[in-house]
C-alpha atoms as one frame of an Amber mdcrd trajectory, in Angstrom:
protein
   4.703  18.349  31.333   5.493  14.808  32.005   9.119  13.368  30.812   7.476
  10.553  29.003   5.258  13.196  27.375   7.520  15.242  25.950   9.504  12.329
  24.873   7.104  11.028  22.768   6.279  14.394  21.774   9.650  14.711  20.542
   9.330  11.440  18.956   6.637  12.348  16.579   8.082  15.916  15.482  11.046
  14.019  14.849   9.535  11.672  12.388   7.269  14.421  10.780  11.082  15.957
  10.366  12.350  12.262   8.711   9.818  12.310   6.492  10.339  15.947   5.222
  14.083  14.789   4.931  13.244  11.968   2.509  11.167  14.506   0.573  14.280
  16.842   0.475  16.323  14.845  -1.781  19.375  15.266   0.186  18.378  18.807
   0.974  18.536  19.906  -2.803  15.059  20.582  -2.121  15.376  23.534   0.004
  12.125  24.304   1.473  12.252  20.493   2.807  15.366  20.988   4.190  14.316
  24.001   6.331  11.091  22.229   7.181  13.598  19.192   8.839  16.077  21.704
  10.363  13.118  23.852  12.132  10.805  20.705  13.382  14.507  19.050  15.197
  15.148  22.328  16.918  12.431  20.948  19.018  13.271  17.987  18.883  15.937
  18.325  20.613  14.777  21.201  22.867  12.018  18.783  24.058  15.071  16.043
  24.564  17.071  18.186  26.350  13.720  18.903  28.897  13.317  14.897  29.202
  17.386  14.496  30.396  16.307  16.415  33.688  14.419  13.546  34.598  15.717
  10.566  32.571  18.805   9.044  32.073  20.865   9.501  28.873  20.750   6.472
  27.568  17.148   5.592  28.687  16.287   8.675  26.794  18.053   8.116  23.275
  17.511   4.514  23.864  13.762   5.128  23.426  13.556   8.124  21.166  15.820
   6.601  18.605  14.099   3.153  18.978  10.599   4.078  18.505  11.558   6.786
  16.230  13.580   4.370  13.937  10.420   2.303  13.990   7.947   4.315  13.103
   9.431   6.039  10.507  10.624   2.820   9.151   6.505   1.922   8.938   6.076
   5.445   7.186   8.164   4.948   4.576   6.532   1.688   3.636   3.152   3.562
   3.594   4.185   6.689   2.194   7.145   6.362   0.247   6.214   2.682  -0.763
   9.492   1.284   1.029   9.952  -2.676   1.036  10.037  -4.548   4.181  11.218
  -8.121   4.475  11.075 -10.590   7.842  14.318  -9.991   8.749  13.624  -6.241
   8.750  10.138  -6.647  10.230  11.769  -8.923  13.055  14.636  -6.514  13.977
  12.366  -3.384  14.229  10.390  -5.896  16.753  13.177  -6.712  19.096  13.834
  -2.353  19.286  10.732  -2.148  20.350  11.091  -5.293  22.817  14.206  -3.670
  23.868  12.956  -0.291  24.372   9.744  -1.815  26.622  12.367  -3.834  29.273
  14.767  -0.468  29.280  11.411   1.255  30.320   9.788  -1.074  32.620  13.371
  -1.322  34.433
């Protein structure tokens, strides 16, 4: 398994685990809650496997990044979140960002 595959790997069970924390209500909904806590077990297992290859910061630099902006773009689809420019333009200079750190 590539690094960069289970990176992104990691990246999308960590949103699926974002959006079942949103549905948890602050984990008051407990079956939610258990549903986050098992899917970033992962997560982070699948993190830890991408730091043997990767730098740190390359690593959490991108998984954060892409993770903040896709999740961002599910909760305006799915939980009918509002996006302005200024939000719209920020999540596009992560992504800039993230594309130099990995071309570097």
């Amino acid at each position: 398994m590539t690094a960069y595959f289970a990176l992104f790997t990691a990246i999308i069970i960590a949103t699926i685990g974002d959006i079942f924390m949103k549905k948890s209500e602050g984990f008051r909904i407990k079956k939610y809650g258990i549903v986050t806590i098992a899917l970033y077990v992962p997560t982070f297992y699948l993190l830890s496997i991408v730091m043997i290859d990767l730098p740190v910061g390359i690593t959490y630099a991108t998984w954060s990044g892409i993770g903040m902006v896709l999740t961002a773009m599910i909760g305006v689809f799915l939980f009918k979140e509002h996006m302005n420019i200024k939000i719209i333009t920020a999540l596009g200079v992560i992504l800039v960002g993230v594309l130099i750190i990995n071309l570097n």
